[in-house]
C-alpha positions as CSV (number, residue, x, y, z in Angstrom):
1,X,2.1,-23.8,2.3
2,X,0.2,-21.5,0.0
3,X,-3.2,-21.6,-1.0
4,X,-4.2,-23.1,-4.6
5,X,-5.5,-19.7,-5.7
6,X,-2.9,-17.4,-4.0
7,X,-2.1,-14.0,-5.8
8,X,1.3,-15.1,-7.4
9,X,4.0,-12.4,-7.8
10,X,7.7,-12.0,-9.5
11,X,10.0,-9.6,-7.7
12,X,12.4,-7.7,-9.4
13,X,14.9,-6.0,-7.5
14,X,18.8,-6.0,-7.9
15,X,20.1,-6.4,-4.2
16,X,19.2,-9.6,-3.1
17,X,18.7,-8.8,0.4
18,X,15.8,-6.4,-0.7
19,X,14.3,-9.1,-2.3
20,X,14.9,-11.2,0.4
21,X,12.5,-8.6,2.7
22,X,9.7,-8.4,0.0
23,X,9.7,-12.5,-0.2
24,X,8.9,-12.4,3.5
25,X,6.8,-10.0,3.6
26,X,4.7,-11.2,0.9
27,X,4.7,-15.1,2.4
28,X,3.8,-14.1,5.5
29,X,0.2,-13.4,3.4
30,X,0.2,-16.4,1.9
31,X,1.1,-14.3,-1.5
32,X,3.2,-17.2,-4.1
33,X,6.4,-15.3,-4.7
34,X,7.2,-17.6,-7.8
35,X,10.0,-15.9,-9.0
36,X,12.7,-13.3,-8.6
37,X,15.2,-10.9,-11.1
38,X,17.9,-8.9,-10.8
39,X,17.7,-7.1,-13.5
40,X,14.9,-5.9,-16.2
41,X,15.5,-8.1,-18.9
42,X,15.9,-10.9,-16.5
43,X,12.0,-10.0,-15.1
44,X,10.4,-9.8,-18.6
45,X,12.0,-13.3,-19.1
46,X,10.7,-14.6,-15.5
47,X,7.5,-13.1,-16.1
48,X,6.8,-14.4,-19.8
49,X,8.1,-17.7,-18.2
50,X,5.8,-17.6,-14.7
51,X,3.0,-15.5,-15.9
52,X,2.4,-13.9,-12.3
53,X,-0.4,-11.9,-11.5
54,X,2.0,-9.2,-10.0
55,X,5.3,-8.1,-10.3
56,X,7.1,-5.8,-7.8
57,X,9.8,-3.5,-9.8
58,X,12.6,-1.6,-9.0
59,X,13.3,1.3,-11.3
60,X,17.1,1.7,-11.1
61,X,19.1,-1.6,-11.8
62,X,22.2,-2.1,-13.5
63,X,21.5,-2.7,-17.7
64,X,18.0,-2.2,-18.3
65,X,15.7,-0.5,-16.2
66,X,12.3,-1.2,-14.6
67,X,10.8,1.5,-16.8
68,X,11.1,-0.1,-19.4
69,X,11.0,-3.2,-18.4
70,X,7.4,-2.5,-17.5
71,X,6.8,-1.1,-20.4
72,X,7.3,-4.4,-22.3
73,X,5.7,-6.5,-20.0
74,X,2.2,-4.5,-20.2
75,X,2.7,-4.5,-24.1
76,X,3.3,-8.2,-23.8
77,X,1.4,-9.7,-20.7
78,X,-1.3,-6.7,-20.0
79,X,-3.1,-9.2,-17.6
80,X,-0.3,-9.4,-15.0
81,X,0.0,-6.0,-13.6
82,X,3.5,-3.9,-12.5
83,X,3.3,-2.6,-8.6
84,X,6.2,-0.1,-9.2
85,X,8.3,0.1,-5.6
86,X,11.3,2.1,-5.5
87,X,13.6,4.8,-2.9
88,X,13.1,7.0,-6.0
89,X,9.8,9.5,-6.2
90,X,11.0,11.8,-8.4
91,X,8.5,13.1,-11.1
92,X,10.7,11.7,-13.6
93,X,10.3,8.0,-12.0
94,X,6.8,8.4,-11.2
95,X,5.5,9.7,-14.5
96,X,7.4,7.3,-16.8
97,X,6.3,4.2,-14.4
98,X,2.8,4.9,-15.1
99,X,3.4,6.0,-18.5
100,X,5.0,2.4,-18.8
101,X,2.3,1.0,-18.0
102,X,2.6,0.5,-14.2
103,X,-1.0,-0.2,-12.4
104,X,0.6,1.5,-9.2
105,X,3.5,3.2,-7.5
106,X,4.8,2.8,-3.7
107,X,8.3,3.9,-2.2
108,X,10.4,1.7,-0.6
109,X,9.7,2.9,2.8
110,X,5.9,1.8,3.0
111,X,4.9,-0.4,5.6
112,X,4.3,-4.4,4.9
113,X,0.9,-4.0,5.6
114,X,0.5,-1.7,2.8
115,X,3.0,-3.4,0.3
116,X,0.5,-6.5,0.9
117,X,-2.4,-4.6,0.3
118,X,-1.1,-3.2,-2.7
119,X,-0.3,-6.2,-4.6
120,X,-3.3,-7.9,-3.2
121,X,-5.7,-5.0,-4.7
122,X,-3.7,-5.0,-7.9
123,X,-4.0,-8.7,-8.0
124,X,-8.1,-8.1,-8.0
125,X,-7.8,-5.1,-10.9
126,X,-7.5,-2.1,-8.7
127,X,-4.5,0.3,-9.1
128,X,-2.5,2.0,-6.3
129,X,-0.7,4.8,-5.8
130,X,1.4,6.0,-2.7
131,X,-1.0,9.0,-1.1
132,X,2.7,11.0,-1.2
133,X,2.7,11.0,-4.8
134,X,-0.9,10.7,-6.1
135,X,-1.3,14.8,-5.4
136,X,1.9,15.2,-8.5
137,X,0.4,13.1,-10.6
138,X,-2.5,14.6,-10.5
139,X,-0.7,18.3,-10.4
140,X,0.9,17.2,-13.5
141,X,-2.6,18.0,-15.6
142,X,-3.9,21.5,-13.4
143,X,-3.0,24.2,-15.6
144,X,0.7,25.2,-16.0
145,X,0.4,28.8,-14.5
146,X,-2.0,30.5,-11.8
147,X,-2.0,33.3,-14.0
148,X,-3.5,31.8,-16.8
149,X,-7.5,31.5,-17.2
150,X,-8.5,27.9,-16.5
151,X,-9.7,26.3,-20.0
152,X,-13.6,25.3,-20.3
153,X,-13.7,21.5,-19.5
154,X,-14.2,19.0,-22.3
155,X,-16.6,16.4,-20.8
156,X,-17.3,14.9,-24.2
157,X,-15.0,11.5,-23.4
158,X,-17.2,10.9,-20.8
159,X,-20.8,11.4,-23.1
160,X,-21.0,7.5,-22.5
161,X,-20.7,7.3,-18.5
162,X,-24.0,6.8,-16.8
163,X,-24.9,9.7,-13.9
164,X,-23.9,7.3,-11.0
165,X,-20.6,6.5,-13.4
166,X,-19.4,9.6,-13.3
167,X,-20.2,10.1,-9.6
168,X,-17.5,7.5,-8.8
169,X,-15.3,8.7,-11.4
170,X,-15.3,12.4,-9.7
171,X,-14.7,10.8,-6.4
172,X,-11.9,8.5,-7.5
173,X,-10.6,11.7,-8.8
174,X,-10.3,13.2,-5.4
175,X,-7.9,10.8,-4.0
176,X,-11.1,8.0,-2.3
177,X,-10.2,4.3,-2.2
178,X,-13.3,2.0,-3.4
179,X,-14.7,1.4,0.0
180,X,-14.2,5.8,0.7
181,X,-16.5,5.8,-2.7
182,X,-18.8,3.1,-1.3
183,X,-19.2,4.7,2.3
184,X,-19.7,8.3,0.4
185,X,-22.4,7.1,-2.2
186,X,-24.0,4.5,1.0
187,X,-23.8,1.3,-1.3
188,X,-21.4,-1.9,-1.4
189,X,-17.7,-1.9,-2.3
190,X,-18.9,-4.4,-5.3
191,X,-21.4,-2.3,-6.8
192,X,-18.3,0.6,-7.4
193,X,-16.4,-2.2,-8.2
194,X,-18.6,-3.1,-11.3
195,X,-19.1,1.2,-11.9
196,X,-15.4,1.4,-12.1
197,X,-15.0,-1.2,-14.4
198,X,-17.6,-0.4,-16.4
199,X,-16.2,3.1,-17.0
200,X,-13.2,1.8,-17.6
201,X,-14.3,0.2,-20.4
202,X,-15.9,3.0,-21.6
203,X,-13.1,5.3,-21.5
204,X,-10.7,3.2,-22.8
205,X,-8.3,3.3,-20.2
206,X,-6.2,0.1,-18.7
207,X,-6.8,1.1,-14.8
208,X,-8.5,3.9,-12.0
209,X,-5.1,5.1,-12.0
210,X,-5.2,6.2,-16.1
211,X,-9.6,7.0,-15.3
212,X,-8.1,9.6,-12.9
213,X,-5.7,10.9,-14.7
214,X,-8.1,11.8,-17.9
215,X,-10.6,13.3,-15.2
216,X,-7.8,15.6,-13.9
217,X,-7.1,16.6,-17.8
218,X,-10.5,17.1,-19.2
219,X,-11.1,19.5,-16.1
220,X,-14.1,17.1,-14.9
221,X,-12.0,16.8,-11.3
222,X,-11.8,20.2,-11.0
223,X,-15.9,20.8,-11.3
224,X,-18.2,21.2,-8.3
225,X,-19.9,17.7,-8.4
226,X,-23.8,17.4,-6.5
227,X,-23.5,13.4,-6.0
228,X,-27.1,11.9,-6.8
């Protein structure tokens, strides 16, 4: 029996067995699986209809795709979050997920104890992305060619973020989970909690994920940091 406040998820997968695995996986947590798709117009209908707090998407179905799928459900529902799981990490997958909207990416092959800490850290606002992939994404944004000079960095987006806020920005930005932060700046997991979403706010961005991203591109990840 789950718990009153369980996280509640949809899964959207179009072989049944897969999403036979995820549902056990998931209620072996106690996580409310309280719906399923096959397809993505089938999980923006579930969604709108269940209002989950997670949905687990598959990128390649048959008619419409998870991409965009999870593009309209962020449009439409931005308070339930997309965990993006699929056999396919290609750049092209893994850009246009988070592009999309997606608040985190795994592959297929990751172990049920990090599928349930993904949706259960997604579930609580964080955003995850498989440690194979998080180098690309970040790659994406270093400049193009070795040979060219690397441009001046533009901090002026982040003019608004205290000193200790843009300590845990620059350490998000090299790859650290919130507790990794915590342990390297000796305070509690809630305290970067509230820094990271207070700079969040302040930078206009949906999730650590998008925060990272705009460090990498700015050229403020790339900087020698002194942490206060």
């Amino acid at each position: 029996m789950n718990e009153p406040n369980a996280v509640r998820v949809v899964l959207c997968d179009d072989h049944p067995a897969m999403r036979a695995a995820f549902r056990m996986i998931l209620e072996s947590a106690d996580i409310d699986v309280v719906g399923e798709a096959g397809d993505g117009n089938a999980a923006v209908a579930t969604v709108l209809a269940e209002r989950p707090d997670v949905v687990l998407m598959d990128v390649r179905m048959p008619g419409r795709d998870g991409i965009s799928a999870t593009a309209e459900i962020a449009a439409t529902l931005p308070e339930c979050r997309v965990l993006v799981l699929t056999t396919f990490d290609d750049d092209d997958v893994l850009h246009g997920s988070l592009g999309a909207g997606a608040a985190g990416f795994l592959v297929k092959n990751s172990s049920p104890e990090q599928i349930i800490d993904a949706v259960r850290r997604i579930a609580a606002g964080d955003a995850v992305l498989d440690r194979s992939v998080a180098s690309r994404v970040f790659a994406r944004f270093a400049t193009p060619s070795s040979s060219r000079a690397v441009p001046a960095p533009d901090l002026s987006t982040l003019r608004r973020l205290t000193e200790r806020e843009l300590d845990v920005l620059w350490l998000l930005a090299q790859g650290m989970t919130n507790q990794e932060v915590a342990d390297r700046l000796a305070v509690g997991e809630a305290t970067i909690k509230t820094h990271v979403s207070r700079l969040l706010t302040k930078l206009a961005v949906r999730d650590r994920v998008q925060a990272v991203i705009h460090a990498h591109s700015i050229g403020f990840a790339q900087l020698d940091r002194p942490l206060g």
